[in-house]
C-alpha positions in Angstrom: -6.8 -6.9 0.7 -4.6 -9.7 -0.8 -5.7 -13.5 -0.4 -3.9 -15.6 1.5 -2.4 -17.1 -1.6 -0.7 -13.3 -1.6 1.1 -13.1 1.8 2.1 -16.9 1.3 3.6 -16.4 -1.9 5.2 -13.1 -1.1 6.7 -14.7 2.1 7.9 -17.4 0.1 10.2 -15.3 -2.3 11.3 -13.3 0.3 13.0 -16.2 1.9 14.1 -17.5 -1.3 16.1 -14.6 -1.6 17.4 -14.2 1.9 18.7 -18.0 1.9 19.6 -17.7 -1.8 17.8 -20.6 -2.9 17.0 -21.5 -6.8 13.6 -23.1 -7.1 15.0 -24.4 -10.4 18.5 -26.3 -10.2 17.7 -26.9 -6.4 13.9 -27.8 -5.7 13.8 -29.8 -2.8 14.8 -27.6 -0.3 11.6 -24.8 -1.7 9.0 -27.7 -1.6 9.9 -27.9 1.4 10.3 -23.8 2.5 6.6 -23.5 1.1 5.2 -26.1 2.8 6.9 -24.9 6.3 5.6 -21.5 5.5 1.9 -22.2 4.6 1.7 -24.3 7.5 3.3 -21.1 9.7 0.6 -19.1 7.8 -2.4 -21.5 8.9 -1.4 -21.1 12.9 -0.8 -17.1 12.5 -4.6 -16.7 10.6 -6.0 -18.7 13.3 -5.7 -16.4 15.8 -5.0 -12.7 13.6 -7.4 -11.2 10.8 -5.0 -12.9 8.1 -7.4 -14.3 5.4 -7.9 -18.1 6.1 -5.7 -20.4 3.6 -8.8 -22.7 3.1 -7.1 -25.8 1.0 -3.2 -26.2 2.3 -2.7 -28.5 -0.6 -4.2 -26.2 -3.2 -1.8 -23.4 -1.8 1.0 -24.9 -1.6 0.6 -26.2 -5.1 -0.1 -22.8 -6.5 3.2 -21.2 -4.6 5.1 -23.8 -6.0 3.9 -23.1 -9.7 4.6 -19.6 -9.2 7.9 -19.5 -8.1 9.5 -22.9 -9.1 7.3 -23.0 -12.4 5.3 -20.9 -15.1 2.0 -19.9 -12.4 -1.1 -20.6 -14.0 0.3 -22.5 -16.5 2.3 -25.1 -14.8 -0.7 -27.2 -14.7 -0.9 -27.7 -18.7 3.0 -28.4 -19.1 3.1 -31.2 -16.2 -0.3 -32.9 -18.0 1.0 -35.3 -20.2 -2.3 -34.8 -22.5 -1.8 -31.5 -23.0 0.3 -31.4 -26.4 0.3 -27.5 -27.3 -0.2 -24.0 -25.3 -1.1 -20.8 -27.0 -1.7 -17.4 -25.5 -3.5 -14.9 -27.2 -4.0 -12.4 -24.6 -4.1 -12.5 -21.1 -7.9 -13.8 -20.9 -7.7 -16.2 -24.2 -5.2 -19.1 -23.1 -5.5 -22.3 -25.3 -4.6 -25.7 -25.3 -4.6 -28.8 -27.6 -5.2 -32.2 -26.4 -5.6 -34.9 -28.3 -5.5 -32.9 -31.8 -8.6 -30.6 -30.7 -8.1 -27.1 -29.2 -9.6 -25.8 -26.3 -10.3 -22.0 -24.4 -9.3 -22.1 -20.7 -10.6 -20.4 -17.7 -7.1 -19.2 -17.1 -6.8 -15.9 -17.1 -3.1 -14.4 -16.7 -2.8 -11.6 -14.2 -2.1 -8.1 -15.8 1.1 -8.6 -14.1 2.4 -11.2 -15.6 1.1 -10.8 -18.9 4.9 -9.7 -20.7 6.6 -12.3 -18.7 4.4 -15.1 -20.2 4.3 -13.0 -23.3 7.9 -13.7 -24.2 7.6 -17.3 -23.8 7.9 -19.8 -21.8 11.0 -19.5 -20.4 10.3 -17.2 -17.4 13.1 -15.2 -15.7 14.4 -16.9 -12.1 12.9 -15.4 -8.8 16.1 -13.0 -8.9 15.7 -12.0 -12.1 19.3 -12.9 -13.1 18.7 -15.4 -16.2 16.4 -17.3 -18.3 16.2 -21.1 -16.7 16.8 -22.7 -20.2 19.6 -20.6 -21.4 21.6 -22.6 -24.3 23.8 -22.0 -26.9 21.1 -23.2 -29.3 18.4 -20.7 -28.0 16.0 -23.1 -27.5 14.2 -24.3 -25.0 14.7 -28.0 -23.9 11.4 -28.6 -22.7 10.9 -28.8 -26.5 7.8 -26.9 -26.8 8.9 -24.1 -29.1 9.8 -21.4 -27.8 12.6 -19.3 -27.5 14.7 -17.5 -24.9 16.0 -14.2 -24.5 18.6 -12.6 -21.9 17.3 -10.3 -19.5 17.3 -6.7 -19.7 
């Protein structure tokens, strides 16, 4: 049975898609589509046998990394400590604060392991194009990686 973290994010890129939003050039307008929706989600579970959405805040957080970010790793490119991330393989994610490396708990779904695999520059909700397309092929957020057109 999927979580509630599931039917909320899965409700969430459907609507993205009907009202042709981009959760990257336009943000705003999908924090605030995710938030409306969890919120819809908490009053349906109430009263159906949808999973309970325990921590609103924690979901809401976790849609938005998904489809406005890079999922499980969001967290580590927003934290200012955080100066390197390195994946392995889907259950060996690493990180480098302050000159030392460390081995997460995150552990990338099977999924999403070739999107993340490629690099950081995930393809948008639609699929269309990479978010940090440039002529120079690299990615602004300066964190070394590279892009590459969609197939």
């Amino acid at each position: 049975m999927p979580t509630a973290l599931d039917v909320v994010d899965g409700e969430v890129r459907e609507l993205i898609r009907r009202r042709g939003l981009d959760p990257f050039t336009d943000p705003a307008p999908v924090r605030v589509l995710v938030r409306d929706v969890v919120a819809d989600y908490s009053e349906r579970s109430l009263t159906s046998a949808l999973p309970p959405i325990g921590d609103a805040d924690s979901v809401v957080r976790d849609v938005l990394d998904r489809v406005a970010g890079f999922g499980p790793l969001q967290r580590y490119l927003d934290d200012p400590e955080i100066e390197e991330i390195w994946v392995n393989e889907p259950g060996r994610v690493f990180i480098a604060r302050r000159g030392r490396s460390e081995l997460t708990t995150t552990i990338l779904a099977p999924g999403s392991w070739p999107t993340w695999w490629s690099g950081c520059c995930a393809p948008r909700v639609d699929g269309s194009t990479c978010r940090h397309r440039s002529s120079t092929r690299r990615c602004p957020t300066d964190r070394g990686c590279t892009w590459s057109s969609p197939t």
